[in-house]
Every structure is written in C-alpha cells, then in structure tokens.
gemmi code that builds the backbone of each chain (N, CA, C; Angstrom):
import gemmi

chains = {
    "A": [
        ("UNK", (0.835, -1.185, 0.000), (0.000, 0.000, 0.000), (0.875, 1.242, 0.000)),
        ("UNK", (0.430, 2.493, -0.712), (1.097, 3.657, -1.240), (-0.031, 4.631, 0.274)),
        ("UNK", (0.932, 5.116, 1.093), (0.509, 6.252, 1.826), (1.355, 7.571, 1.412)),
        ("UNK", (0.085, 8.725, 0.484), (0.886, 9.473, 0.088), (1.389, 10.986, 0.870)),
        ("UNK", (2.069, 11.207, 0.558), (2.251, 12.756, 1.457), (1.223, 13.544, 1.604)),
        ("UNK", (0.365, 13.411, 1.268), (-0.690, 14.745, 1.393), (-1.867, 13.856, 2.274)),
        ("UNK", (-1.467, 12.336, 2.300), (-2.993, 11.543, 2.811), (-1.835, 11.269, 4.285)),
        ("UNK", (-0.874, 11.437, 5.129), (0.014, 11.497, 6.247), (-0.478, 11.993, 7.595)),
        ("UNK", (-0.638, 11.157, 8.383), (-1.258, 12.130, 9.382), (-0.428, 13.299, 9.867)),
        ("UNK", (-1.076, 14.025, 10.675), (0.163, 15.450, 11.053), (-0.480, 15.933, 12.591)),
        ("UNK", (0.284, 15.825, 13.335), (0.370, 15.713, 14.489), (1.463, 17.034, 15.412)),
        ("UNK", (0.505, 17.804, 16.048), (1.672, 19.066, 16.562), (1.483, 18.765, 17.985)),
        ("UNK", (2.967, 18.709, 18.845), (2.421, 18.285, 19.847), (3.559, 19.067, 20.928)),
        ("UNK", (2.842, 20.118, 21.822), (3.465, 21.342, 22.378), (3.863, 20.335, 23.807)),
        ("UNK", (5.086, 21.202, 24.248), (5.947, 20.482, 25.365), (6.211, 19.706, 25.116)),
        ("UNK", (6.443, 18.539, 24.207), (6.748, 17.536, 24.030), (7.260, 16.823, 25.371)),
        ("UNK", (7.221, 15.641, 26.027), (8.119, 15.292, 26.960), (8.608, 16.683, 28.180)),
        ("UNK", (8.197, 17.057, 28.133), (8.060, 18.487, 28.509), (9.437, 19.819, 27.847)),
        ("UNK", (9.864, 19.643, 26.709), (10.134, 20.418, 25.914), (9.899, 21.616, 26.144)),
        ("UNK", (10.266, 22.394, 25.017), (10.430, 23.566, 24.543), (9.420, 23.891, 23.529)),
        ("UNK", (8.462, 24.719, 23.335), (7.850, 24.948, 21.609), (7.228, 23.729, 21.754)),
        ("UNK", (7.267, 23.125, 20.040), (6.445, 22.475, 19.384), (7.116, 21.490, 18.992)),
        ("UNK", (6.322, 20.108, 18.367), (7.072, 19.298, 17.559), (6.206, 18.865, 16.389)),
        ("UNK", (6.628, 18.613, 15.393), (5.198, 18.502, 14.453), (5.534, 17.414, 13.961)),
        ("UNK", (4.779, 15.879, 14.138), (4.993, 14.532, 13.838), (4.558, 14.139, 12.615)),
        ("UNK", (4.743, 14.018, 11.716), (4.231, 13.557, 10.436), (4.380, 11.706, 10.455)),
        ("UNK", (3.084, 10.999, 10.959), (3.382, 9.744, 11.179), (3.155, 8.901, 9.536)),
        ("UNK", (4.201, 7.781, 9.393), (4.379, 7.387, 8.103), (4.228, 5.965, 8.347)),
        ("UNK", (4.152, 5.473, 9.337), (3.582, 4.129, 9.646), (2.676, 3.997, 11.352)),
        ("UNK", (1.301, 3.887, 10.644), (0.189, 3.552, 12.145), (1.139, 2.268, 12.687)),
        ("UNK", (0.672, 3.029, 14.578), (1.492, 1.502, 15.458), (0.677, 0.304, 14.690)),
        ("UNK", (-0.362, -0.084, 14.042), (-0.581, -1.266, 13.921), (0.053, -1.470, 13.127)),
        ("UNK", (1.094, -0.957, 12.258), (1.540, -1.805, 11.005), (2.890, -2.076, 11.704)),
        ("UNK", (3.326, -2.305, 12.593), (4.552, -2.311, 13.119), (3.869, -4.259, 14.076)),
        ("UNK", (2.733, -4.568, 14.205), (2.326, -6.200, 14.171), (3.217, -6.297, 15.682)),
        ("UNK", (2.858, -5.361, 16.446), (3.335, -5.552, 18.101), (4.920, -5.160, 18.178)),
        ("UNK", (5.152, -5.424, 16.986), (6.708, -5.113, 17.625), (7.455, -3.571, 17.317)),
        ("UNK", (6.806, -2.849, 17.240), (6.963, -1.257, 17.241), (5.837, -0.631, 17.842)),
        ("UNK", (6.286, 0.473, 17.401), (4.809, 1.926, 17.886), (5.273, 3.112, 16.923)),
        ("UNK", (6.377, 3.396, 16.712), (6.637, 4.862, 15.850), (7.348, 4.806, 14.724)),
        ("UNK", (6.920, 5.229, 13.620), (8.169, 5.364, 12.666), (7.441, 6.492, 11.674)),
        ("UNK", (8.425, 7.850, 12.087), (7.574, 9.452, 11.936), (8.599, 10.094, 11.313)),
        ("UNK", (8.022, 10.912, 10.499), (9.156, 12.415, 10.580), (8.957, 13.659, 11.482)),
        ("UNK", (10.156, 13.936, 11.969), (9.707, 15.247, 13.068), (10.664, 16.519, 12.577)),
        ("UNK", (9.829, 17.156, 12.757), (10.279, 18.315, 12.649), (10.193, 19.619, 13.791)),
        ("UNK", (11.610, 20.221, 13.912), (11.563, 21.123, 15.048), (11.876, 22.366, 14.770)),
        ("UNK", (11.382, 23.404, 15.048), (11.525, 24.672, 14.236), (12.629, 25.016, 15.304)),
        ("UNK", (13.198, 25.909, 15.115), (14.232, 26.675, 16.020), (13.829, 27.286, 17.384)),
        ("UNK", (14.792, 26.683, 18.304), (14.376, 26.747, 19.688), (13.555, 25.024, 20.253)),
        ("UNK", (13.306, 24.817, 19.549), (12.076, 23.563, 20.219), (12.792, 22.825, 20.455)),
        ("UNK", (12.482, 21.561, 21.167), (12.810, 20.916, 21.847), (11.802, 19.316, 22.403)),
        ("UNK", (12.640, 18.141, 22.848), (11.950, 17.513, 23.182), (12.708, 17.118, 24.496)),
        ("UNK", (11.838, 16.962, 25.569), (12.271, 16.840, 27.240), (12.624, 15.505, 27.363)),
        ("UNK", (13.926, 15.463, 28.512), (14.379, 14.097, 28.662), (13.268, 13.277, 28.771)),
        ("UNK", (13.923, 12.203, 28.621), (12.716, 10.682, 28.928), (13.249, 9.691, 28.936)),
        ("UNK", (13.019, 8.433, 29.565), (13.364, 7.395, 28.966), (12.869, 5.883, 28.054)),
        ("UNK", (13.373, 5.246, 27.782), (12.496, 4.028, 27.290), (13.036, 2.796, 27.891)),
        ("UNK", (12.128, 2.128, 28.282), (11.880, 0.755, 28.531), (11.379, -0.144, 27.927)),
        ("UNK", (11.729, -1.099, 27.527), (10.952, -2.521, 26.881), (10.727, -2.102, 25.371)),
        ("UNK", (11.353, -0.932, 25.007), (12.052, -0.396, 23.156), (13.240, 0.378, 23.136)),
        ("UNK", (13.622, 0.630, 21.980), (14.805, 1.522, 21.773), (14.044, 2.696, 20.883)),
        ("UNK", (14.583, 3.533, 21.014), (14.442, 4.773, 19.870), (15.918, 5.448, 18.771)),
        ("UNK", (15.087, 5.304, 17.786), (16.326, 6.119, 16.921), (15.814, 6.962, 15.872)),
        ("UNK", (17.079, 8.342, 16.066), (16.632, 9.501, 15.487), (18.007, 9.478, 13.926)),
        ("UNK", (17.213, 9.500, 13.087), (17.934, 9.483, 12.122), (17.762, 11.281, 11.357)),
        ("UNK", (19.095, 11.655, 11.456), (19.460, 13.249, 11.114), (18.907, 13.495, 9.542)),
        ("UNK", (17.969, 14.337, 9.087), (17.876, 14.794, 7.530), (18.369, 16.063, 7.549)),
        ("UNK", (18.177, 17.208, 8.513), (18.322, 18.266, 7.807), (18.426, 18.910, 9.426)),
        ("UNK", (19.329, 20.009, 9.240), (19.319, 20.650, 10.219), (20.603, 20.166, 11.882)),
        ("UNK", (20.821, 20.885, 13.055), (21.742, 20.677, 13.806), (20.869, 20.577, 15.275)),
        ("UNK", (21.390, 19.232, 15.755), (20.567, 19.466, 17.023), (21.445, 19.301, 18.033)),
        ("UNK", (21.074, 19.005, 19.073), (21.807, 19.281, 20.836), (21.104, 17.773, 20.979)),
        ("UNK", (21.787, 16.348, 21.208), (21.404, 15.644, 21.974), (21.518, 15.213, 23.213)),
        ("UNK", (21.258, 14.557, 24.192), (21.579, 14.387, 24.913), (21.441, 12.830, 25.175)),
        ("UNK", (22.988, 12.037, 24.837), (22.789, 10.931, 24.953), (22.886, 10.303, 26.610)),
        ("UNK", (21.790, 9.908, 26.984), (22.121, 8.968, 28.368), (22.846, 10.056, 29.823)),
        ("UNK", (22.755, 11.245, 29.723), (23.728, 12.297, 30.005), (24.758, 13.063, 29.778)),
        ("UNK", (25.133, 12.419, 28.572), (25.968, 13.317, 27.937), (25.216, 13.990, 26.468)),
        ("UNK", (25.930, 15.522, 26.221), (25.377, 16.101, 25.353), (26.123, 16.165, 24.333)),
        ("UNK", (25.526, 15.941, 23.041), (26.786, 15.993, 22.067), (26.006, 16.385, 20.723)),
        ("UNK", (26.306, 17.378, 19.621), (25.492, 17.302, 18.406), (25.393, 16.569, 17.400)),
        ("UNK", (24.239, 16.822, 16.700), (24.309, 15.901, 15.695), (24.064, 16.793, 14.584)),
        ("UNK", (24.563, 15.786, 13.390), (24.337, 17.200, 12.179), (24.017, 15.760, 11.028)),
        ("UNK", (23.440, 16.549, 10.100), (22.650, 15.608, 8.854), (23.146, 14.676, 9.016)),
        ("UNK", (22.495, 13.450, 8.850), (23.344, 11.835, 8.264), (23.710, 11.411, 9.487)),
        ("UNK", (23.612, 11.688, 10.963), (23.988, 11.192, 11.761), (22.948, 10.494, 12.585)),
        ("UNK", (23.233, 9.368, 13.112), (21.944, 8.529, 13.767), (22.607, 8.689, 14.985)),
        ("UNK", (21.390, 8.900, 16.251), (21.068, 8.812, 17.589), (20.249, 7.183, 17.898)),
        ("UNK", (20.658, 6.734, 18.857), (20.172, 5.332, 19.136), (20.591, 5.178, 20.319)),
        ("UNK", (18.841, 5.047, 21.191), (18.904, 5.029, 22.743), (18.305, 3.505, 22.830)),
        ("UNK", (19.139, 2.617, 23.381), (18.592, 1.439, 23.678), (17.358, 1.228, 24.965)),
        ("UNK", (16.891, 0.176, 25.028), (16.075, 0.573, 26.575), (16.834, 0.351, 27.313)),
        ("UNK", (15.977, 1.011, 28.500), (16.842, 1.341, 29.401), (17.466, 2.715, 29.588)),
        ("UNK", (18.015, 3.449, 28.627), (18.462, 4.424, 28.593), (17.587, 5.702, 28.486)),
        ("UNK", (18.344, 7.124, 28.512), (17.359, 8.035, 28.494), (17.922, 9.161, 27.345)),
        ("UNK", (17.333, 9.844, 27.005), (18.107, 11.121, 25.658), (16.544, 12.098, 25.954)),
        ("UNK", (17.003, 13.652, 25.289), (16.197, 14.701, 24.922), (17.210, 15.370, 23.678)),
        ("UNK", (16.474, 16.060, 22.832), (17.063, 16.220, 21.841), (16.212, 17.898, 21.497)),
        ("UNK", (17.022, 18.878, 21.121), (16.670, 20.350, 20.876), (17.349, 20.330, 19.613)),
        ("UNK", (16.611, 21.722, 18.868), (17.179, 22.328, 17.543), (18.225, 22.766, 18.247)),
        ("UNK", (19.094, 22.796, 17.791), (20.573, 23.643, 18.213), (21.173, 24.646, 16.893)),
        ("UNK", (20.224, 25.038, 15.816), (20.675, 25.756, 14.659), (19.794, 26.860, 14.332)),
        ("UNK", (19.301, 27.436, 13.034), (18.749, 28.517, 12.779), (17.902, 28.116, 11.843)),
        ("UNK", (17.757, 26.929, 11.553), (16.695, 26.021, 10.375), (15.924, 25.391, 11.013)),
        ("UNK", (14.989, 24.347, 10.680), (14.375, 23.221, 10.884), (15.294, 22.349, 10.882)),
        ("UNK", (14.638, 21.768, 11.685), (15.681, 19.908, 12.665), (14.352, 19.427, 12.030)),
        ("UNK", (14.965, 18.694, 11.413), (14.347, 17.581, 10.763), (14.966, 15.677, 10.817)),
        ("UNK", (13.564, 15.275, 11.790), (14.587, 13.459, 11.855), (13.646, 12.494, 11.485)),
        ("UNK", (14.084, 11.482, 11.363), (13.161, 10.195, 11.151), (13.428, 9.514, 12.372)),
        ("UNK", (12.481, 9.137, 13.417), (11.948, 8.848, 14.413), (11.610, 7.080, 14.263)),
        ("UNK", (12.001, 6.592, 14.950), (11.970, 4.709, 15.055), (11.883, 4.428, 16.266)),
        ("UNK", (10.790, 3.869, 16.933), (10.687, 2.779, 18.051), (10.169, 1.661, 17.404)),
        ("UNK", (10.925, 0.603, 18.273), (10.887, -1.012, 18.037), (11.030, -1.450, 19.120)),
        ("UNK", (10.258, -2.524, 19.462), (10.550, -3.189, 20.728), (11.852, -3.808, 21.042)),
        ("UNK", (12.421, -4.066, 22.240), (13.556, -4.431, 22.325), (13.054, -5.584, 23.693)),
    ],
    "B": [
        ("UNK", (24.032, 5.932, 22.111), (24.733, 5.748, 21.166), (24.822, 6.742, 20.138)),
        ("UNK", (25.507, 7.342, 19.194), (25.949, 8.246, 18.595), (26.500, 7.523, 17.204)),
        ("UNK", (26.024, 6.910, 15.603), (26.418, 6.661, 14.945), (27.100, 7.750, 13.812)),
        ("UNK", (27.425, 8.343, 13.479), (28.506, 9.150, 12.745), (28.322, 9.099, 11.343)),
        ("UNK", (27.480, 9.724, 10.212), (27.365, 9.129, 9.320), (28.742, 8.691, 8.271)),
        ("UNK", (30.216, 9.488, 8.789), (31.325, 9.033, 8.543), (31.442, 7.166, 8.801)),
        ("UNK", (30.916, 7.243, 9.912), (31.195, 5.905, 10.729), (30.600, 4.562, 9.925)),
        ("UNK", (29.067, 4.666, 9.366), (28.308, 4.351, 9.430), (28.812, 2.983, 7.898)),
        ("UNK", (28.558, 1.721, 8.130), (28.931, 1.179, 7.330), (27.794, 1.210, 5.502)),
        ("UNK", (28.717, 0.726, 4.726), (28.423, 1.080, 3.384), (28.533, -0.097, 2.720)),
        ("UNK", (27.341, -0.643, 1.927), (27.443, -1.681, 0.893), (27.311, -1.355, -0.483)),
        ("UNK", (27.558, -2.048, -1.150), (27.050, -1.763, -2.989), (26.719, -3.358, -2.987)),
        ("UNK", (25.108, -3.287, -3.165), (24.636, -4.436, -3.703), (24.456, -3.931, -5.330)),
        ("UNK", (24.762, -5.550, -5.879), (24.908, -5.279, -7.561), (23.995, -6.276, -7.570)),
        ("UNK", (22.387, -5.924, -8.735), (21.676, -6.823, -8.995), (20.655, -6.830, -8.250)),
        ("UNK", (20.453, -6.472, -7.241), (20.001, -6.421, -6.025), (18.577, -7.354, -6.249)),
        ("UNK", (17.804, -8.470, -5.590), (16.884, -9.410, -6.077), (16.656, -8.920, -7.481)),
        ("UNK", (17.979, -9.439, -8.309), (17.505, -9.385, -10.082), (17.153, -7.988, -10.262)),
        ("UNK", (17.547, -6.998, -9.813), (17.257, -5.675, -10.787), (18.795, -5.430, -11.545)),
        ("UNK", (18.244, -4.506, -12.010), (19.149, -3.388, -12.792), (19.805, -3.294, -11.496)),
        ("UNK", (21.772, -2.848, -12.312), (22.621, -1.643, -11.738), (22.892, -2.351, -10.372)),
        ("UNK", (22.952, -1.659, -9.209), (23.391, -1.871, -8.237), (22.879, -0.390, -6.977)),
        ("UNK", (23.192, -1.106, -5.714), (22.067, -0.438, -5.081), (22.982, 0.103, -3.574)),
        ("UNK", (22.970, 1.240, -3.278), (24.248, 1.890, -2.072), (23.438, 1.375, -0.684)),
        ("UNK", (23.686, 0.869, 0.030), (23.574, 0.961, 1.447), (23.840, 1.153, 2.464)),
        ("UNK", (23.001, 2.228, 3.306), (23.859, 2.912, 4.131), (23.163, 2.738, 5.201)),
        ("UNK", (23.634, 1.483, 6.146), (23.292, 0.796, 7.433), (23.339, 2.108, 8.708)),
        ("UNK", (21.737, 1.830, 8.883), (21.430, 3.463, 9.968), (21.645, 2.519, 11.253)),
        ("UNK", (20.954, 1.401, 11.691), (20.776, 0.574, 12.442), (21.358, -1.132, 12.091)),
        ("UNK", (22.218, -1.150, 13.100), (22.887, -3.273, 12.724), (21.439, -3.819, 13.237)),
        ("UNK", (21.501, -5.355, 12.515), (20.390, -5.877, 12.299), (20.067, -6.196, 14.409)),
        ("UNK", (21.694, -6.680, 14.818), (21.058, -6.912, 16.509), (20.680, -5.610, 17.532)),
        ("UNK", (20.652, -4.421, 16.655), (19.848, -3.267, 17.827), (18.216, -3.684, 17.557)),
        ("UNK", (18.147, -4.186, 16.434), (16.848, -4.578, 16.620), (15.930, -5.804, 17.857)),
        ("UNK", (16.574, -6.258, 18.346), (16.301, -7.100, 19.224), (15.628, -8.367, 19.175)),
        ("UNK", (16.341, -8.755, 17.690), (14.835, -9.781, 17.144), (13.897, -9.506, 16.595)),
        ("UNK", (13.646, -7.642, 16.404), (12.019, -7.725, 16.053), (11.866, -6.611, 15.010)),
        ("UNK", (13.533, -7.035, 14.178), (13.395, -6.201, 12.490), (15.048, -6.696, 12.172)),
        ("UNK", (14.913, -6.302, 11.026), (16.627, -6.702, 10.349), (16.836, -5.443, 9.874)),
        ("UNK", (16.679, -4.342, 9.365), (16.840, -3.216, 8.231), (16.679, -2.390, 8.846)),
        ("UNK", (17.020, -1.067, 8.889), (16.725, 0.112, 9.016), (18.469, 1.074, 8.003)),
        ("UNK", (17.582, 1.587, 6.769), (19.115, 1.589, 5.864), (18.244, 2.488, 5.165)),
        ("UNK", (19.368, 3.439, 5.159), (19.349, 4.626, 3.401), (19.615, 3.867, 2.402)),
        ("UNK", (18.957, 3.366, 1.400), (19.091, 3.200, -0.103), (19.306, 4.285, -1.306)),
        ("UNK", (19.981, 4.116, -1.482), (20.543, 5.077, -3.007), (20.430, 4.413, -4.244)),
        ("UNK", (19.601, 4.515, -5.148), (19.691, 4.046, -6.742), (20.205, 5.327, -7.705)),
        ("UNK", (20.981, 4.731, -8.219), (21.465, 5.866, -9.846), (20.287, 5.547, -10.637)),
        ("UNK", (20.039, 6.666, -11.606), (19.251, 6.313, -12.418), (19.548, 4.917, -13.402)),
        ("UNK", (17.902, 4.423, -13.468), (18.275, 3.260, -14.469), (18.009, 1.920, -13.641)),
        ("UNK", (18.523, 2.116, -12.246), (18.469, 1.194, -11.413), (17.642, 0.573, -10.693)),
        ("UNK", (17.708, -0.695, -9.809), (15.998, -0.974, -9.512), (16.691, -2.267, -8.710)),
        ("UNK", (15.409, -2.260, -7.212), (15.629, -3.734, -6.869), (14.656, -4.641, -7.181)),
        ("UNK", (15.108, -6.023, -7.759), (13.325, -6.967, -8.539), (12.680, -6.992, -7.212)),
        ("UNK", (11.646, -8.073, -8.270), (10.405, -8.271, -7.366), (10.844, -9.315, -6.424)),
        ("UNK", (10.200, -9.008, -5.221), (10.335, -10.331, -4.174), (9.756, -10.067, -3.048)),
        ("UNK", (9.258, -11.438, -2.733), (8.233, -11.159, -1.451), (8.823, -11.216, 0.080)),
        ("UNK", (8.070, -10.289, 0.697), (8.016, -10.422, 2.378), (7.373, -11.067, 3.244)),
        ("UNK", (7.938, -11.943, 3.741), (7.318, -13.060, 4.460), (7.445, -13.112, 6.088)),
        ("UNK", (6.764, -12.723, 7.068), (7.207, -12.782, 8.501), (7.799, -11.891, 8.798)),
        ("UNK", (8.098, -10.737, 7.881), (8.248, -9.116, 8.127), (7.289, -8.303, 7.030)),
        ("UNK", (7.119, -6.977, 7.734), (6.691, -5.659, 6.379), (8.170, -5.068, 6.253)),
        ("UNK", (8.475, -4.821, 5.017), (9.136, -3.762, 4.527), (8.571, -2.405, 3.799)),
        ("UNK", (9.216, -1.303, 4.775), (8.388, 0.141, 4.443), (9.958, 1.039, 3.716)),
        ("UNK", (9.144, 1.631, 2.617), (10.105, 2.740, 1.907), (9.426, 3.986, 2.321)),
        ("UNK", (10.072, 4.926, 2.409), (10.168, 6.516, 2.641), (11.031, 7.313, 1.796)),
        ("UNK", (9.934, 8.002, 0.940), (11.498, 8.231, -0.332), (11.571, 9.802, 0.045)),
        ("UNK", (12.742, 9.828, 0.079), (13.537, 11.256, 0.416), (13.951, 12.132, -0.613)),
        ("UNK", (14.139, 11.370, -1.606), (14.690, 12.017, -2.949), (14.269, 11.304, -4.119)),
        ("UNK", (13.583, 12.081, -5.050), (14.098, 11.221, -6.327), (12.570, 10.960, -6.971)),
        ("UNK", (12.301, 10.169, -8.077), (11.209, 9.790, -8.468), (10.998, 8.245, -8.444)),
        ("UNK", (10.588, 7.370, -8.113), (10.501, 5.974, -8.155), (9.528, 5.474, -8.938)),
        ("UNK", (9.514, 4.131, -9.439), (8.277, 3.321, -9.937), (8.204, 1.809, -9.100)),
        ("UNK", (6.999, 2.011, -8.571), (6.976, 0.941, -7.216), (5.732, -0.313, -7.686)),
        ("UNK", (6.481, -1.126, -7.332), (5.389, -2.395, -8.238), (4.911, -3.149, -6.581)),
        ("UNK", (3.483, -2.393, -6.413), (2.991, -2.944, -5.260), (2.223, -3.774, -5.552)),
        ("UNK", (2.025, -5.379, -5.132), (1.897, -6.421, -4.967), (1.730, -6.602, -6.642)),
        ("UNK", (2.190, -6.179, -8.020), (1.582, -6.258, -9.160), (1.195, -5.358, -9.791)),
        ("UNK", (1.032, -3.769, -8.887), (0.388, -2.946, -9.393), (1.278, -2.002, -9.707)),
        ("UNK", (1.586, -1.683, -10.899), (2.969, -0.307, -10.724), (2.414, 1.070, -10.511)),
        ("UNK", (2.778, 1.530, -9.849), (2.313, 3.229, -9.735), (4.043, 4.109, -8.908)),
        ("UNK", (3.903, 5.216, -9.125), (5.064, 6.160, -9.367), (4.847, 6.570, -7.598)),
        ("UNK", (6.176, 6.702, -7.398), (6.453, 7.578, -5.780), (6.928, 8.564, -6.005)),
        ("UNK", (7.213, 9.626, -5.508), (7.744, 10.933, -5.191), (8.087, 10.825, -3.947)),
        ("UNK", (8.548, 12.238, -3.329), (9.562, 12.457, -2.245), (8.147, 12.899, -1.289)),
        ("UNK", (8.484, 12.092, -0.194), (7.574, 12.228, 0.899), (6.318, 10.998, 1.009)),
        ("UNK", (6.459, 10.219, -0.180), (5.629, 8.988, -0.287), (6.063, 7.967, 0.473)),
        ("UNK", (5.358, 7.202, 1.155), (5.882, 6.125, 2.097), (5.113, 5.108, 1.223)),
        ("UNK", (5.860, 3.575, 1.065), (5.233, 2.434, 0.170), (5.470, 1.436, 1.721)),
        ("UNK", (4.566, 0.640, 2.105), (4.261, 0.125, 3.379), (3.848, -1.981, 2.248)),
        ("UNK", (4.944, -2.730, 2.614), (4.777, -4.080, 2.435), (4.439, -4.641, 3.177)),
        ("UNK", (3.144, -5.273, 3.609), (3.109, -6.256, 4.933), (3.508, -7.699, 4.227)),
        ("UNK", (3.724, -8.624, 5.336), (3.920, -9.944, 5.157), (2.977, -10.559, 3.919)),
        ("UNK", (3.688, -11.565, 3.471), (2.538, -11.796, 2.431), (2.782, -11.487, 0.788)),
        ("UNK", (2.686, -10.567, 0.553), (3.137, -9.380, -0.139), (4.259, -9.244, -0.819)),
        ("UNK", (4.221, -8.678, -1.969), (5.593, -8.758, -2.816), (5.328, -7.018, -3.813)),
        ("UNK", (6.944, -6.742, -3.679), (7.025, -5.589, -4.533), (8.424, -5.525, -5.321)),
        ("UNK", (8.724, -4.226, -6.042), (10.070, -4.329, -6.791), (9.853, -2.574, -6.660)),
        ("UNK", (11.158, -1.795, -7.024), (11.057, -0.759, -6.934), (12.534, -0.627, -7.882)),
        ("UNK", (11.898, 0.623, -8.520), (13.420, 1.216, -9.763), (13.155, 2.754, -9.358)),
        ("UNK", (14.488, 3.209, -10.019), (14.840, 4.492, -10.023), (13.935, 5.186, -11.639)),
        ("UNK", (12.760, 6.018, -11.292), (11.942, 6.094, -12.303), (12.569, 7.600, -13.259)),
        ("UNK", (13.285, 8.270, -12.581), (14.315, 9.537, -12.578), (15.286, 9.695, -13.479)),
        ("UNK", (15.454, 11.259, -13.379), (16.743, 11.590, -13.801), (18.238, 11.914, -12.478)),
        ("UNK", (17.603, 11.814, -11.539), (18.293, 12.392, -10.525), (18.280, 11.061, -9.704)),
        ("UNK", (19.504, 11.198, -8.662), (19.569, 9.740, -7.459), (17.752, 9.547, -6.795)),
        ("UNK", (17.521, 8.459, -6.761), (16.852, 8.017, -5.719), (17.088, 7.379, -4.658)),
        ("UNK", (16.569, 8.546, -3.271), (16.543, 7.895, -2.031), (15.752, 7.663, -1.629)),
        ("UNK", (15.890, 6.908, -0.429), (15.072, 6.035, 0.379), (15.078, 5.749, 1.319)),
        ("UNK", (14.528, 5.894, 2.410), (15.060, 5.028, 4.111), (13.889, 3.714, 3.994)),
        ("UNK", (15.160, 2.945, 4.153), (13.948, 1.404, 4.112), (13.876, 1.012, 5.542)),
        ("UNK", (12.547, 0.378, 5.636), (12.571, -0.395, 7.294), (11.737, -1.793, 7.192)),
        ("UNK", (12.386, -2.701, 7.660), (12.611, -4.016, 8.041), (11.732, -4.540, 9.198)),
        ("UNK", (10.420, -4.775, 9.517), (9.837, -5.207, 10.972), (9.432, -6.595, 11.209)),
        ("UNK", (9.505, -7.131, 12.038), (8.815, -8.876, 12.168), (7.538, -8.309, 12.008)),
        ("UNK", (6.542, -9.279, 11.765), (5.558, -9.384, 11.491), (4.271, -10.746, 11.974)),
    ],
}
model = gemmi.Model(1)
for chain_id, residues in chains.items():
    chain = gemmi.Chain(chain_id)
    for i, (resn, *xyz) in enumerate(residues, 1):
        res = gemmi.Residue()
        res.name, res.seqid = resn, gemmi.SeqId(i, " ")
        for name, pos in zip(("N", "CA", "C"), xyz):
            atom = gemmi.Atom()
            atom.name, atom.element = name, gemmi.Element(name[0])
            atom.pos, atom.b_iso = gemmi.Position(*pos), 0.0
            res.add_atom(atom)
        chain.add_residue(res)
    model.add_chain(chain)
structure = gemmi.Structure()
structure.add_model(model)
structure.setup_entities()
C-alpha cells in the first residue's frame, strides 16, 4: 500500500516530553503496522528553539535518524550534536532529549521497536 | 549511542533481487539493535536506471520513505510512481520491486519489521 504525502497524518504536539515549543509529527507508519513489535516510525520536525524533554524508554529503543538541520542531543547524560546523516540510538533502558541547536528546521526520522 | 554518518557502514549491492545496476547501502541501524524484532533500518541510493526486482516479504513488512528522487513501485503487481515524501508500506505476504523512475539519485530510508 502507497501512503501518500498529502494523505500522512500530522500531528503538533506542544511540550513535548516536557520540551520547549512544538514538535510537528508527520506519522508514516500507524502503530498497527509495526504487528506488536513497534509503535513509531515518523518524521519530526523542530523549528528553532524547540525541543523535546528528557525521557526514557523501557521494553524499546528509539532512533533519530538526522535529515536536515543541527541538534543538541543528549545521549544517556551526555550532550553531544548531531548534524545531517547522523543517527542517535537510545537502547532501553536508557534516556536522551534532543533540541534544535541551529537557525533552520531539525528535521529526523523517528523509530521505536521493541527491544 | 551516537552513529557518525562518517562511521556508518556502506554496501554496494549489484543486482540487487535481479534488478538493474546496483544499489548503495547505508546501514542506519545493525540488524542486533533490533532485538529480534526487524533486520533493516538503511538509506538506499539508486542511480538512475536502477531498480531492486520483485520479491516477497514473508514474517516481516518492509516500508520505503522516499527522500529524494522519483521511483516506480510495483505494489503487490500494481505499478504506480512515488515521489519524495511517499511512504510504500509491504506487509507480510506481499511482494514488490522498486526502480529508479528519474533523472536524478533516488533515495530512500527502508525499514525491516517482524511481522
């Protein structure tokens, strides 16, 4: 099945995790097509300044795959950036928050899978 | 974790299930962060001309997200054209093939889930 860009759900969702601003989720696969063993696989986008508040995961991993733009992560407690083409990957167990850190849109592709 | 897209390992499949040309892969996620419950999570690159055949998914979905480029996507039999921002969603069962329909690279983030 063809889900096209304009038929995508779109999802804005303020404080995120208790964040900064906004985050605007463009989801590209419903948790049911992920057959129990996921829940997310989105594009996000963060306008400048925004932000998403620490958190952690349990019983999945998350990974932020870099398209466009510079962010501030924060892996597990340490902070370090990321810039296009670079993947973030918090196993469970662990914790990350992730901010625009540039003057563009932060733009990522978003993955939870069970672990 | 922090993957580096310097870091990040790189294949050239040639032929790729019987297509045209040969096909770049650029491993976002190794198959054991998945935990058992996906194999794939990879940037695909086709040059024009290029294409992976048809072949089915069995006990996983495989989902495309095209980032760049123009595609021609043969869902279960049916060919119809992708653009950038189109997601093509395979559940188990199911069989597709996908070529570079373009003048310009086609990308892709592919994902791999049990099913």
């Amino acid at each position: 099945m063809i889900i096209r860009k304009e038929e995508q759900k779109i999802t804005i969702n303020e404080h995120m995790r208790g964040g900064d601003g906004s985050v605007q989720l463009r989801q590209l696969l419903a948790p049911e097509q992920f057959c129990g063993h996921g829940r997310l696989f989105s594009r996000l986008e963060l306008a400048p300044g925004c932000s998403i508040g620490v958190h952690p995961h349990n019983g999945e991993s998350e990974t932020f795959y870099v398209l466009q733009g510079t962010a501030r992560f924060n892996d597990n407690g340490e902070e370090r950036p990321l810039y296009p083409g670079d993947v973030a990957h918090t196993p469970s167990g662990q914790f990350h928050s992730i901010s625009n850190a540039g003057q563009e849109p932060l733009v990522l592709v978003a993955l939870i899978v069970n672990s």
